[in-house]
Residue, then its C-alpha position, 0 to 999 in steps of 0.5 A: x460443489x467439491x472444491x467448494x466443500x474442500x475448501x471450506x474443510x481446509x478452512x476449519x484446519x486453519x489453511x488460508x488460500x491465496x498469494x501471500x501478501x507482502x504488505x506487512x506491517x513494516x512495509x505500510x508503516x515505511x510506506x506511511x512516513x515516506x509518503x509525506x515528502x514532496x521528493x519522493x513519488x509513490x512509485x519509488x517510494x514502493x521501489x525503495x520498500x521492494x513492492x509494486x506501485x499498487x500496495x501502497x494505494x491497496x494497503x493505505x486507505x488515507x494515501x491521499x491525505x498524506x500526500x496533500x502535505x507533498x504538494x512541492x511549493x511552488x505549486x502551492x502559491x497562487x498564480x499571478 
C-alpha cells in the first residue's frame, strides 16, 4: 500500500512515471506520409524515423488503411 500512496503523492506534483515515449509528433506525422508508398515497408519506414518497428502499429490507429493504397500493382490486377 505504500508504493501505491507514494505514487499517487508524485501524481498531484505533476510526476508521470514510465519510459519516455519516442512516439512525438513529428515522428507519427513522418510516419503517417510515408506509409502510403508501395516501396517503403513498416519496418524501414521506423528504421528511417530511429524507432522500433512497433510504434508505428502502437501509435497510428488507421495504419492499415493507409497501407492499402501501397499494395504494389502487379498484385493489384487479377489473375488470368
Amino acid at each position: 500500500m505504500l508504493t501505491n500512496e507514494g505514487l499517487a503523492a508524485a501524481r498531484e506534483r505533476g510526476r508521470v512515471g514510465g519510459r519516455p515515449s519516442v512516439a512525438t509528433e513529428e515522428v507519427i506525422r513522418a510516419a503517417r506520409d510515408l506509409l502510403p508508398d508501395p516501396g517503403r515497408s513498416i519496418t524501414s519506414i521506423a528504421k528511417l524515423l530511429g524507432v522500433s518497428p512497433g510504434t508505428p502499429y502502437n501509435h497510428i490507429s488507421d495504419l492499415r488503411e493507409l497501407r492499402v493504397g501501397a499494395v504494389p500493382r502487379q498484385l493489384d490486377a487479377p489473375a488470368k
